[in-house]
C-alpha positions, -999 to +999 in steps of 0.1 A: +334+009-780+352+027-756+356+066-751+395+066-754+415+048-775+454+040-776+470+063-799+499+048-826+530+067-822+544+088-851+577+065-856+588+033-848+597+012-811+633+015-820+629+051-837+642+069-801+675+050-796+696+054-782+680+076-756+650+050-754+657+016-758+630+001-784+622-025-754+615+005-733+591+026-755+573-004-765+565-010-726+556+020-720+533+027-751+515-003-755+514-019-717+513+012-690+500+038-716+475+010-730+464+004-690+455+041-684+432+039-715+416+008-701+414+019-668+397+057-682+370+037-703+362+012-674+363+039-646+336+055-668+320+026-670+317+020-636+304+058-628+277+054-654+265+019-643+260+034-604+244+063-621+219+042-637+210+019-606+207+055-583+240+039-563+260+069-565+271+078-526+302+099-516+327+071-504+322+052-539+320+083-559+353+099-547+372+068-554+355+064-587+364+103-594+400+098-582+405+069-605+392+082-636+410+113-630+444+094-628+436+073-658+425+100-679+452+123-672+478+097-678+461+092-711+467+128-720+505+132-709+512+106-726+497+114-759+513+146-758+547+134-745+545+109-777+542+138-800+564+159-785+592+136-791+607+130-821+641+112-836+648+144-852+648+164-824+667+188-799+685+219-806+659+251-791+628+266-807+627+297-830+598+322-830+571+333-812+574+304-785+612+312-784+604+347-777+578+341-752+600+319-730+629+349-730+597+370-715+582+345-691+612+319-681+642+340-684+659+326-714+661+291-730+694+281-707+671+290-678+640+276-685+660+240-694+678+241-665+642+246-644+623+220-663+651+194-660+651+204-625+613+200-622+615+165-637+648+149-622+633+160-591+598+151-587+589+130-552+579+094-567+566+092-598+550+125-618+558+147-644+574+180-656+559+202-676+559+234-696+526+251-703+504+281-706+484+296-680+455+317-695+446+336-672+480+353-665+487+345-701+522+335-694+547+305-699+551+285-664+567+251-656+548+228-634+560+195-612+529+173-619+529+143-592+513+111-605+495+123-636+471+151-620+484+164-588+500+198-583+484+211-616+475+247-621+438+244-626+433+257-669+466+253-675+473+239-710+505+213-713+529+224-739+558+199-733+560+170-710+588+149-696+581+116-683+594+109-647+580+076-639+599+048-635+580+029-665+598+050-690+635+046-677+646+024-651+654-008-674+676+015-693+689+045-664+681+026-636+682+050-603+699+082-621+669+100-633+691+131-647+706+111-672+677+101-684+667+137-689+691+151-702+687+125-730+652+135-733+664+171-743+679+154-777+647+147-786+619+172-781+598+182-812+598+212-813+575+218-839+551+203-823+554+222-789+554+251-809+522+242-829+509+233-790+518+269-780+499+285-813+470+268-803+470+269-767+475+312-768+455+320-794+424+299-774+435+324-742 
């Protein structure tokens, strides 16, 4: 039994057209989703078995850190990028989080023009992201390469847009912003909002 498991999603494969084609989304939920559970219960696997035979040494363990920490993180964007989507999305948010990104991003025009930025514009494959920082206790948008890099360390991930290729080049091929843009007919956000709730009243 393995410590993470593959997540259903909350609607159907073809649930997200036509912004996501069914043939996309089930790709990239049960292949390269499903791979970074694998690879996060076997990387932990692996640590724990050198643990046990006292053959833990800095070249193996830096790999074997690096790997689960891509794995695992790719586990969580995607289980909150799943959630935060929804076929009856778009439109903005209301309350509190609608207030707090007037304070912190400079209204919603200008934080959706920054986070599409962000995404469209990320060097290879990674992420963009909204989400609180604690300690300054404050709305920021992140450009998140791969699935860990460039990551305010606490910060808590609110809404995520997928930038890998996986999730758009059988359907956008090379033009990334139209993909995005698309992506903005779908966010949930009731559950970003619920995400926010949590995440500030934690801080």
């Amino acid at each position: 039994m393995g410590t993470y498991s593959l997540p259903d999603l909350p609607y159907g494969y073809s649930a997200l057209a036509p912004a996501i084609t069914p043939e996309i989304l089930e790709l990239h939920h049960s292949k390269h989703h499903a791979a970074y559970v694998k690879g996060a219960n076997d990387t932990l696997e692996q640590i724990a078995e050198a643990r046990d035979k006292d053959a833990i040494t800095p070249t193996g363990l830096v790999s074997l850190e690096k790997t689960y920490a891509f794995n695992l993180s790719g586990h969580v964007l995607h289980s909150i990028f799943w959630q935060n989507l929804s076929p009856d999305g778009g439109d903005r948010p209301d309350g509190p989080l609608a207030t707090a990104i007037d304070e912190h991003l400079g209204g919603f025009e200008a934080f959706k023009k920054q986070l599409t930025v962000a995404t469209s514009s990320v060097q290879g494959s990674g992420w963009g992201v909204l989400a609180w920082e604690p300690l300054g206790k404050r709305l920021v948008v992140e450009q998140v390469y791969d699935h860990h890099g460039n990551v305010g360390q606490g910060t808590t991930p609110l809404l995520v847009f997928d930038a890998w290729e996986h999730a758009y080049y059988l359907q956008y091929k090379n033009v990334r912003p139209d993909y995005v843009t698309k992506l903005w007919d779908l966010v949930n956000w009731n559950d970003v909002a619920a995400r926010y709730t949590t995440a500030t009243a934690a801080s």
